[in-house]
N, C-alpha and C positions, 0 to 999 in steps of 0.2 A: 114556461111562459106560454099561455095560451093564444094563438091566434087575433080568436074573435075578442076579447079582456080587451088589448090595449089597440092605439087607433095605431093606423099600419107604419104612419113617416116615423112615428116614435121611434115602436119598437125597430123597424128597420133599420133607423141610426143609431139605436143602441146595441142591434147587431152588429154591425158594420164598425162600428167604435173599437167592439173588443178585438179585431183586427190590426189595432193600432201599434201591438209591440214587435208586429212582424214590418211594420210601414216605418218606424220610427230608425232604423238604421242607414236610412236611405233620405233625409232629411234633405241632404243636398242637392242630391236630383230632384227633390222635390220642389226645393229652390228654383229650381233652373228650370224646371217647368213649367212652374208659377212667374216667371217671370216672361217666359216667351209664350205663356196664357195671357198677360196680361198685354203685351204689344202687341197679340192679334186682335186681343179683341176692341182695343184701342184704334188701330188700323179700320177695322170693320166698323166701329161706331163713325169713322172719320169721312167713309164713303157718303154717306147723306148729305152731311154737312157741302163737299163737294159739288155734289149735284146741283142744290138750294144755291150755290155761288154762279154754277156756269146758267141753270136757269134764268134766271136775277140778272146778272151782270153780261154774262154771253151772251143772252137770245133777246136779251130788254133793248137794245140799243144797237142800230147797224154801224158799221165805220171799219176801219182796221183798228180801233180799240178794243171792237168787240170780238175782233178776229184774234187779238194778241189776247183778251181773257181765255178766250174759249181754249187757245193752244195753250197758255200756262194752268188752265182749270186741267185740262185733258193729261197733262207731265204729269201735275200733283197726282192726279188718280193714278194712273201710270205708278209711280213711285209709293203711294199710299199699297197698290196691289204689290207690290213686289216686296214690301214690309210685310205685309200679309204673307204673302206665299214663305217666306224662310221662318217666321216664326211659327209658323202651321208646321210646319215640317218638320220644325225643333221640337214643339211640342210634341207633335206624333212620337216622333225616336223617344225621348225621352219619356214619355206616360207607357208606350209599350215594352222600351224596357223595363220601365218598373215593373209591371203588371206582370211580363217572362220572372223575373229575378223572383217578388216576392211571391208568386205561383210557386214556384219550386223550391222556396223556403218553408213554404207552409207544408209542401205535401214530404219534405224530408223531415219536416218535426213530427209530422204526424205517423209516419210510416216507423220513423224511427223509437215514439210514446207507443205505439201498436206494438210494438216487437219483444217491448219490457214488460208485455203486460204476464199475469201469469193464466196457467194454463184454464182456469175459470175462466176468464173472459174469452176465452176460445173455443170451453162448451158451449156456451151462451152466443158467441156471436159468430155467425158465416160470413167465411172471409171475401164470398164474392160481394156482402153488401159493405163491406171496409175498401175492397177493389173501388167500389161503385165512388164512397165517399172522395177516393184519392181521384179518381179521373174527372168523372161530371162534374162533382162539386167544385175541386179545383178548377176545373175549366171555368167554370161561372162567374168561379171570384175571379178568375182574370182578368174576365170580362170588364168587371167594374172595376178593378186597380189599372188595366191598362187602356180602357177606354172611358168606361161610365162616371169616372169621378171626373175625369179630363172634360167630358162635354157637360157634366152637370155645373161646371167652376166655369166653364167660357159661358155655358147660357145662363149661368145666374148673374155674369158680367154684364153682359149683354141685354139680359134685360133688366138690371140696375140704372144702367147709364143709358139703355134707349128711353128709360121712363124717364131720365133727367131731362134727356133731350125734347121729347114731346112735351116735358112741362116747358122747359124752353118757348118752346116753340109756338106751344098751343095750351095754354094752362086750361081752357075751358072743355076744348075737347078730351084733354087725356083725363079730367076730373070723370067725365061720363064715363071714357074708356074703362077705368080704373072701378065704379059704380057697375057695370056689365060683366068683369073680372071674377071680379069677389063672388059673385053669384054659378061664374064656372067653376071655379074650384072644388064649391062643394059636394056634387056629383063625381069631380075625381078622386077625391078623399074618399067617399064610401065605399068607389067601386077600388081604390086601390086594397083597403082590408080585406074584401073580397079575393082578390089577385094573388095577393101574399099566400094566402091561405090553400089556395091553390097550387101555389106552386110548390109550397111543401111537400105537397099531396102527389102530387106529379114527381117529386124526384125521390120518394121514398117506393113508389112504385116501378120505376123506372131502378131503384135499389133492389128492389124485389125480385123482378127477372133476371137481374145480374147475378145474384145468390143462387136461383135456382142454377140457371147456367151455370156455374159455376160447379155447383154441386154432382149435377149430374156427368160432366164432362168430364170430372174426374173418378165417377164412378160406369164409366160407359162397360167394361169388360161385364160387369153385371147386370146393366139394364140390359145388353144384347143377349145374354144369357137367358137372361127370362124374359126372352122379344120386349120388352117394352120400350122399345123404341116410338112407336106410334103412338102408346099412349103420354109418353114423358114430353115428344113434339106436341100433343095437343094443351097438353098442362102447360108447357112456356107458350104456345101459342095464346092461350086465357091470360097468364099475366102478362104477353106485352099486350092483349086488347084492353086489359084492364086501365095498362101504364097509359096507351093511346086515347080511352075516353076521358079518363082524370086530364090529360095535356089538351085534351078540345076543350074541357070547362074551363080552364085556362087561357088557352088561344081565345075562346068565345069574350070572355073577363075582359080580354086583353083588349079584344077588337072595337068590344062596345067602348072602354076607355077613352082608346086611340078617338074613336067618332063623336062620344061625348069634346072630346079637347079639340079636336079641330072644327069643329061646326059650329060651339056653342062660344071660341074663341073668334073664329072669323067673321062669325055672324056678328059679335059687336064692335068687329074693327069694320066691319063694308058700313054699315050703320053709323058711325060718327064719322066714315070717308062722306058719307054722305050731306052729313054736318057741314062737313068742311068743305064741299065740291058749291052748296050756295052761300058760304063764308067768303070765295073767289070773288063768285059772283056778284056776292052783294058789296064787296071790295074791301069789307073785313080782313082779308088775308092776300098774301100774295100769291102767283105760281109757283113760286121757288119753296113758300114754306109750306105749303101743301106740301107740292112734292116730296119735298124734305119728310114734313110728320106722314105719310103715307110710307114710303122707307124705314123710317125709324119706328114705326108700328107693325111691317112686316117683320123690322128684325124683332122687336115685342115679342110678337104674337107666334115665330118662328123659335124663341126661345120658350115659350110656354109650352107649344108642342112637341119641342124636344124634352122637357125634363120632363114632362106624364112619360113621354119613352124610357127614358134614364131610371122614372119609378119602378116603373115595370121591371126592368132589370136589376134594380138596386134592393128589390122586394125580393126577385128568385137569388140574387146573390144572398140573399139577408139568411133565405132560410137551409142553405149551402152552411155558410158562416155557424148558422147555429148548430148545426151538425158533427162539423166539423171541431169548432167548440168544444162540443158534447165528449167527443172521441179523446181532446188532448188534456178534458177536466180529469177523467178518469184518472183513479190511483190505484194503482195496485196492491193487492195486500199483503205480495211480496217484492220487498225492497231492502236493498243492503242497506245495513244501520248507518247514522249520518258520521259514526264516528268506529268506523269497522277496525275489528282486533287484527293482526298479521297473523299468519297462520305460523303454527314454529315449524322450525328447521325439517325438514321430509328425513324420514331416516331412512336406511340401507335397506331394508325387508319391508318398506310400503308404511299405510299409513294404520294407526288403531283406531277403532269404531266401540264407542259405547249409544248402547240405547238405553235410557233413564226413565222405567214406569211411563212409557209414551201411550199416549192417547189420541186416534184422532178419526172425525167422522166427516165427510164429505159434506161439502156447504149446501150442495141439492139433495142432503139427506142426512138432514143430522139428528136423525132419530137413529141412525141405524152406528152402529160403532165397525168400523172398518179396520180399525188396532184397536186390542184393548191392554191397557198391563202390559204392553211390552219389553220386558228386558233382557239388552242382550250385549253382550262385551267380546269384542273381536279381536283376536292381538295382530301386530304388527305382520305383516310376510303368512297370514294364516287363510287358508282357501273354505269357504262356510258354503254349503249348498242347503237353499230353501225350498220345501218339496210342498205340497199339500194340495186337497182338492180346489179346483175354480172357485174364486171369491175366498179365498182364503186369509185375504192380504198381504199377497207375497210382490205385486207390482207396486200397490200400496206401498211398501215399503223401502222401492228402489224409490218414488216419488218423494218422499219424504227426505230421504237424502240428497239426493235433487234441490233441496228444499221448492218445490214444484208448489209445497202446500205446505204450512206450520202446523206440528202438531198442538192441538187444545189443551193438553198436558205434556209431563215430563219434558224430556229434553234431548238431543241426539249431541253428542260430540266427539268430531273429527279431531284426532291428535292430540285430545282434552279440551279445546277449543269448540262453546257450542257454537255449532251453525250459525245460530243466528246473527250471531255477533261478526260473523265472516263479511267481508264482501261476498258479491256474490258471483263477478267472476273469478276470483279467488277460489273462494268453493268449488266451483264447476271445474272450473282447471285443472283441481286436482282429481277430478272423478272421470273415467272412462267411460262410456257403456256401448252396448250392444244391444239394441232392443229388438223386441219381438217382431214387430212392424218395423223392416230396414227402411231407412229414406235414402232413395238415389234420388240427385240435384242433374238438373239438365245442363250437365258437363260433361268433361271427357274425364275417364277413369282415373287419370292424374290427379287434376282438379278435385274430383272426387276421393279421394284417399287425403288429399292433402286440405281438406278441410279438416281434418283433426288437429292439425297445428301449421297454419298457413304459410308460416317462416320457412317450412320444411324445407331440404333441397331434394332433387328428382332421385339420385340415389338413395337418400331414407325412404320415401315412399315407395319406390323400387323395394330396397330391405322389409320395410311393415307388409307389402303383398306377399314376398316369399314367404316370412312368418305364418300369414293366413293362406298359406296354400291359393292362394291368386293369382301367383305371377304364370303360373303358364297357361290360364285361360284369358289374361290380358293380353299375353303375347300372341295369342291366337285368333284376336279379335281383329278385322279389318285395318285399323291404324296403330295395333297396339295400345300403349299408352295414352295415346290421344285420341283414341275412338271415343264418338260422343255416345251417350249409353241410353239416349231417350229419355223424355219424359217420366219421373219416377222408375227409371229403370226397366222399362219395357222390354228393351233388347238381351235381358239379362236373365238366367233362369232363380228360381227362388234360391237355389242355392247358391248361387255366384254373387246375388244380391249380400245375401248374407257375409260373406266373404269379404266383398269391400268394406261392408260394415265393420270389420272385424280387423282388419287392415286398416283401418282410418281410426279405431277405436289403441292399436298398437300403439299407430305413430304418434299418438298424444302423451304415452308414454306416464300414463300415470299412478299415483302413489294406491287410488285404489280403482278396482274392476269391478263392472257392473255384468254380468252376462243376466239376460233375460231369452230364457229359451235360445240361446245364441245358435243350439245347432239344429234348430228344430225344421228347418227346412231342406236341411242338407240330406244326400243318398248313403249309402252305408259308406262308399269308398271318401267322399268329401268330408264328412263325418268323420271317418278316422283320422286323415290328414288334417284336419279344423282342430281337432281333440287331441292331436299332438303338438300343434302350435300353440293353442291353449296353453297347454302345461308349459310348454319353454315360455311362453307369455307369463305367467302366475310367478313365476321365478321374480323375487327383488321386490314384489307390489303383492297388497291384500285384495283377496278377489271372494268377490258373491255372487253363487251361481243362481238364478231361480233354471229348476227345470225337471217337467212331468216325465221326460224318460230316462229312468233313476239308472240306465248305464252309465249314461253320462256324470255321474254325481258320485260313484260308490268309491273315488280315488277321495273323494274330500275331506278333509282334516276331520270336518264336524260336517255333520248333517242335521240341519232344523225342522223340525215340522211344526207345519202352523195348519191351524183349524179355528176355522170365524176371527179373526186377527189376534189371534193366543196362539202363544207358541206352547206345543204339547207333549211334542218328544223332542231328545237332544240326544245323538252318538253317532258312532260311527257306524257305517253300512251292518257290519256284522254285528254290534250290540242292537240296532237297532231291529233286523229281524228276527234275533233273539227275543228279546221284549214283546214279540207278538200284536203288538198293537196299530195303530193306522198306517206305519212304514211299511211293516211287512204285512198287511194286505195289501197294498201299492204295488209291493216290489212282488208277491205271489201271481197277484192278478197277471202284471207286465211279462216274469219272467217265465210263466206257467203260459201264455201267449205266444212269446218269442219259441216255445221249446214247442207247442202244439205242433 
C-alpha cells in the first residue's frame, strides 16, 4: 500500500482496523470505558448549559432569589465537576489498561510468529530491525489503544453534541461556523498524507540504527581487532543523523498541521463571537446564551484541535501497525503438516536414517545444487562420520535433517517416517546436535546445560557435564553451577564453550546425534576427555559426525565423503586410504602434518 495512492484517514483506519482481533478479547473493558466516555463527556457538555442558567437567572435579577439561584447554580456545577473528575479517572485506568494489556499481546504474538520463522528469514532479516519493530512500534501502538482512540471517542463526542448545542443555541451563527469549518479541514487532510508518509520514513530509519547497533555490538571483539571502532561510531553516527533529519520533516509536517488547526479554527470562531458580541447588543441574543455558545464553541473548537493531534498520532501508529502486520503476515515455508504423523516407537540402539535421491539448492542460489543425488541409509546404534573439503555439503546436510530447509527432491526419513510429515517439535526432539558455532545464553552454567531438556533435574545436568568432561571446570568457576557465563559466553574459553554444548546436547538424550566439528575447538588434553565421553555418548543413539580432523573420525563405523553435495567415497578409515582417492589425500596431508 503505497503512501501517497490513498488519502491518509482511509488508509490510517484501515491500518488501525486490522488491529481489531488483538482489541476484540477485551470487548468488556471496552464497555466500560465507553460508558464512563460517555458520562464525561456528558458532564463536560453539561458545564455551559450551567453557566447560561446562573448568567440568566443569577446576575439578571437582585433579591435573595437571585442569591438561592446562583448557590444552587454554583452545587449543580459543583457536583456536574465531580461526575467529571471520577469518570475521567475511570476512563483513564481503564483505556490505559487496555492500551498495557493489548501492547503486550501484540509484541508476544509477534516475537512468538518471529521465532517459528525458518532459518531464511534470518538471512534476510537483522534482528536488531525486529528488536526495533517489538519496542518503538509497540510503544506507538500503545499510544493510541491507550490513549489516542480514548481522546479521539471523547472529542468526536464532544464535538457532536457541542455542535447540537450551538444549533440550540445559535442556529445562525453555528450555520457560518460550520461554513468557515469545512474550509479548515481541507489543508489538514493534505498535510496529514504528508505526515503519514513521514512517519514511516522516520521509524524505518530509526529501525536502521537499531540493526546496525545491534550488529556491530555483537561483533565488537572484531571491529576492535581491526581498530574500527571510530569508524563503525561514525557510520551509526550517519544513520542516527539520517533517523534525526527524516523525524524534523516530520516534526516540521506536524507543526505546520498543529498551526494550520489552530489559527484557521480559531480565527472562525473569534469571527462569528463577533457576530454574536452585536447580536447582544443589538438584543437579538441574551448574556447567558452568548456565554453559553462561546463555551460550547471552545469546547467545538478545542475538540477539533485535539483530533488533528490524535491524527498525527493515529497516522505514526498506523504505519507501526503496518509493520508490524507485515512481520505476523509472514509464513514460513517450514511448518509441521496440519495433520502430523506420530513418530514410532524410539528403539534400543537410536534411531534409522534413510536419505532418498535428495536434492536441494539454497533459495539465495538456486542455480547452484548444494546436495545432489543424495543417497544414504543409516542403521539403527550406527556412528557415520562425514568428511570432505569446505562447501562440500556436509552442514547442508545436518540442515536438512533439522529440517531447517526442505529438500527440492527426494526424501529424508527418520525411523521410516519422512520428516515432513513430522511435527516438528517432534522431529527436533529427537535430534541432538553440537554445532560448529556453540551458543551460550546469558545464564548461569546450570540453566545453560539444562536448556537441552528443561524438565531436567540439577543432578542430570550435573551427570550430562561429567559425561562432557565439564564438571570440573564448572566446579571451578566462581559460583560454580550458578556462575553466570556472560553474554554469548564470554567468560568461557572456546573450548569449555564447546563442552557445555556438548553437555546440553547429552541431557537431551537423544535417539539421534548431530556432531558438527564438535571437537574442533578443544586442546589436545579436552580433546581426548570430549572424545571419550563421546563414545560413552554414541552408546544406545545413531550419531553423525561432520569433521575436518580425520583423528577424530577413524573409530567410525562408516566414513562418508562428499565432494560438491555427491557423496564419492564410502568405508572405513583403512579401506578408505587404501582406495587412494580424496580420503587418503585428506588423511596424508593431515597425518604427514601431525608427524612433520
Amino acid at each position: 500500500m503505497s503512501d501517497s495512492s490513498t488519502p491518509s484517514r482511509q488508509s490510517t483506519f484501515k491500518a488501525l482496523a486490522r488491529l481489531l482481533p488483538f482489541l476484540k478479547p477485551y470487548r468488556r473493558q471496552f464497555a466500560l470505558a465507553g460508558i464512563a466516555l460517555l458520562v464525561a463527556a456528558g458532564a463536560t457538555l453539561a458545564i455551559p448549559y450551567a453557566f447560561k442558567q446562573m448568567i440568566d437567572h443569577g446576575f439578571g435579577a437582585a433579591g435573595s432569589g437571585s442569591i438561592a439561584n446562583v448557590n444552587a447554580t454554583f452545587l449543580a456545577l459543583f457536583g456536574v465537576a465531580a461526575v467529571l473528575g471520577v469518570a475521567t479517572a475511570a476512563r483513564f485506568y481503564m483505556v490505559s489498561w487496555l492500551g498495557e494489556r493489548v501492547t503486550a499481546d501484540i509484541r508476544n504474538a509477534v516475537y512468538s510468529h518471529v521465532v517459528r520463522q525458518s532459518p531464511e528469514f534470518f538471512e534476510t532479516t537483522r534482528s536488531g530491525e525486529v528488536l526495533s519493530r517489538l519496542t518503538t512500534d509497540t510503544t506507538l501502538i500503545q499510544s493510541v489503544v491507550g490513549t489516542s482512540i480514548s481522546l479521539a471517542l471523547r472529542n468526536t463526542l464532544l464535538f457532536v453534541g457541542g455542535l447540537a448545542m450551538l444549533f440550540v443555541t445559535s442556529a445562525k451563527l453555528t450555520s457560518i461556523i460550520l461554513g468557515l469549518l469545512v474550509l479548515v479541514v481541507v489543508p489538514i487532510v493534505l498535510f496529514g498524507r504528508r505526515v503519514r508518509k513521514l512517519s514511516r520514513d522516520s521509524q524505518d530509519r530509526i529501525a536502521d540504527a537499531s540493526a546496525m547497533a545491534g550488529e556491530i555490538l555483537n561483533a565488537m571483539p572484531t571491529v576492535q581487532a581491526y581498530t574500527g571502532e571510530v569508524r563503525e561510531a561514525q557510520r551509526f553516527g550517519s544513520s542516527v543523523e539520517q533517523a534525526f533529519q527524516t523525524a524534523m520533516r516530520r516534526i516540521r509536517a506536524r507543526s505546520v498541521l498543529t498551526m494550520l488547526a489552530i489559527v484557521l479554527v480559531f480565527g472562525a470562531i473569534v469571527f462569528v463571537l463577533w457576530l454574536g458580541a452585536h447580536a447582544v447588543l443589538a438584543g437579538t441574543m441574551t448574556g447567558g446564551d452568548l456565554g453559553q455558545f462561546i463555551l460550547y464553541a471552545s469546547i467545538v473548537s478545542g475538540a477539533v484541535g485535539a483530533l488533528s493531534e490524535v491524527m498525527g498520532e493515529a497516522q505514526r501508529a498506523a504505519g507501526a501497525a503496518e509493520r508490524l502486520l507485515e512481520l505476523l503476515a509472514l509464513r514460513s515455508s517450514i511448518a509441521s503438516p496440519l495433520h502430523p504423523k506420530p513418530l514410532p516407537p524410539r528403539h534400543a540402539g537410536g534411531a534409522s536414517l534413510q536419505l532418498q535421491d535428495v536434492g536441494f539448492s539454497y533459495p539465495s542460489r538456486p542455480d547452484h545444487a548444494a546436495l545432489s543425488h543424495l543417497n544414504l541409509d543409516i542403521r539403527p546404534g550406527e556412528t557415520v562420520a562425514v568428511v570432505g573439503p569446505s562447501g562440500a555439503g556436509k552442514t547442508t546436510l545436518f540442515q536438512l535433517l533439522l529440517r531447517f530447509y526442505d529438500p527440492q527432491s527426494g526424501a529424508i526419513l527418520l525411523d521410516g517416517a519422512d520428516i515432513r510429515d513430522l511435527d516438528l517439535q517432534v522431529l527436533r526432539g529427537a535430534i541432538g546436535i553440537v554445532p560448529q558455532d556453540t551458543v551460550i545464553f546469558s545464564a548461569d552454567a546450570m540453566e545453560n546445560i539444562r536448556y537441552g531438556r528443561p524438565e531436567a533435574s540439577d543432578a542430570e545436568v550435573i551427570a550430562a557435564a561429567k559425561m562432557a568432561a565439564a564438571h570440573e571446570f564448572i566446579e571451578r568457576l566462581p559460583q560454580g553451577y550458578a556462575s553466570y557465563l556472560g553474554e554469548r559466553g564470554v567468560r568461557l574459553s572456546g573450548g569449555q564453550r564447546q563442552r557445555i554444548a556438548i553437555a546440553r546436547a547429552l541431557l537431551k538424550n537423544p535417539p539421534l546425534l548431530l556432531l558438527d566439528e564438535a571437537t574442533s575447538a578443544l586442546d589436545a588434553e579436552s580433546e581426548r576427555l570430549v572424545q571419550s565421553a563421546l563414545e560413552a555418548a554414541m552408546v544406545g543413539r545413531t550419531t553423525l559426525i561432520i569433521a575436518h580432523r580425520l583423528a577424530t573420525v577413524q573409530r567410525a563405523d562408516r566414513i562418508i565423503v562428499m565432494e560438491d553435495g555427491r557423496i564419492v567415497e564410502t568405508g572405513t578409515h583403512a579401506s578408505l586410504v587404501a582406495l587412494g582417492g580424496i580420503y587418503a589425500n585428506l588423511a596424508a596431508l593431515q597425518f604427514h602434518h601431525v608427524h612433520a
